[in-house]
C-alpha positions as CSV (number, residue, x, y, z in Angstrom):
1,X,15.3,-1.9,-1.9
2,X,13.1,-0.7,0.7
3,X,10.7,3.0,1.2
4,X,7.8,5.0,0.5
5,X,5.6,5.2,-2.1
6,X,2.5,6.5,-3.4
7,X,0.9,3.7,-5.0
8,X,2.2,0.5,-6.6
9,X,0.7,-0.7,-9.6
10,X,3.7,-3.2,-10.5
11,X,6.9,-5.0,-8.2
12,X,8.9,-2.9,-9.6
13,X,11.4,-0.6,-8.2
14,X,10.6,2.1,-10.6
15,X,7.3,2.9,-8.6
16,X,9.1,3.8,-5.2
17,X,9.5,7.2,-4.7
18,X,11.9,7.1,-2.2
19,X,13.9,4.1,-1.1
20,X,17.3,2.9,0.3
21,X,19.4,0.2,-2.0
22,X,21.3,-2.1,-0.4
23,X,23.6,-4.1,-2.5
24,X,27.4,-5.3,-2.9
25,X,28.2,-3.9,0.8
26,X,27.4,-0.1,0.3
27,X,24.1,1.8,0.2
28,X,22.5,4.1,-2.2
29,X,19.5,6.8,-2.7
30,X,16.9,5.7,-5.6
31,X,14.0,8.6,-6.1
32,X,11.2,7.7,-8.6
33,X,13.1,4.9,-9.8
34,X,16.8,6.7,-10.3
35,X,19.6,6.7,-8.3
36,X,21.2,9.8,-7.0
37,X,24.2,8.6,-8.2
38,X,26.3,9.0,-4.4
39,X,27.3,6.0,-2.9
40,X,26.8,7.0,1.0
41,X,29.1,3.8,2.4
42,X,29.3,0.3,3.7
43,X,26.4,-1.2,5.6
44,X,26.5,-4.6,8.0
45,X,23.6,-6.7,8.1
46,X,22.6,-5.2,11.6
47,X,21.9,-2.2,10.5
48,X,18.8,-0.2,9.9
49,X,17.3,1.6,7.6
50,X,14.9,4.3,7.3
51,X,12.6,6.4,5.2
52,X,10.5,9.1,6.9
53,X,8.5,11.9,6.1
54,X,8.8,15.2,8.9
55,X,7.6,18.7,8.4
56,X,7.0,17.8,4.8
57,X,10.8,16.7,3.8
58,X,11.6,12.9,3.1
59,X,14.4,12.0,5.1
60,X,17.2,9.6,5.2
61,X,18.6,7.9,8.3
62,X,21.0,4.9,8.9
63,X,21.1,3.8,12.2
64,X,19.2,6.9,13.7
65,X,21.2,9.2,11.6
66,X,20.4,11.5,9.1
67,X,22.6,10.5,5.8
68,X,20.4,12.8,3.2
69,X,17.3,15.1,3.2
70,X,15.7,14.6,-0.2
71,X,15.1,17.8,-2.4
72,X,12.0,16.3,-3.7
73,X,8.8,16.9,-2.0
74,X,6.7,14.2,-1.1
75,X,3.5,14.6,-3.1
76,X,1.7,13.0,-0.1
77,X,2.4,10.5,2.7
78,X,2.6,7.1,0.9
79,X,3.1,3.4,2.5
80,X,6.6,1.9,3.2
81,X,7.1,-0.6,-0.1
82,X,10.0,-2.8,-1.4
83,X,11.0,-4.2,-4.7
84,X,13.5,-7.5,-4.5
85,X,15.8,-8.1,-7.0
């Protein structure tokens, strides 16, 4: 799990905001700790991953491309931060 956060007190997942969870082959969305519940497909180990903030929405992109735009507003720009487990 991998994204941005606005602190971490702890490893744990629960403190990042907005991440990307890779396991089992498919991917999924985790906002202040909680999956979205949408499984948005299968990932190969070559690809990428990110987390961004623009114009004050947190977006989602695999590969370059734009899987979700977050409804949740960012409470401010945080640093990128992972949680393995």
């Amino acid at each position: 799990m991998a994204g941005l956060s606005k602190g971490d007190l702890t490893p744990s997942y629960g403190e990042i905001d907005f991440a990307v969870y890779c396991a089992g082959g498919t991917f999924l969305v985790y906002e202040n700790g909680a999956s979205d519940g949408v499984n948005y497909g299968s990932y190969y180990s070559s690809d990428t991953f990110r987390v961004e903030v623009v114009s004050g929405a947190v977006r989602y992109l695999k590969n370059g491309a734009l899987f979700y735009t977050s409804t949740v507003a960012p409470t401010r720009g945080g640093p990128a931060s992972c949680s393995r487990h």
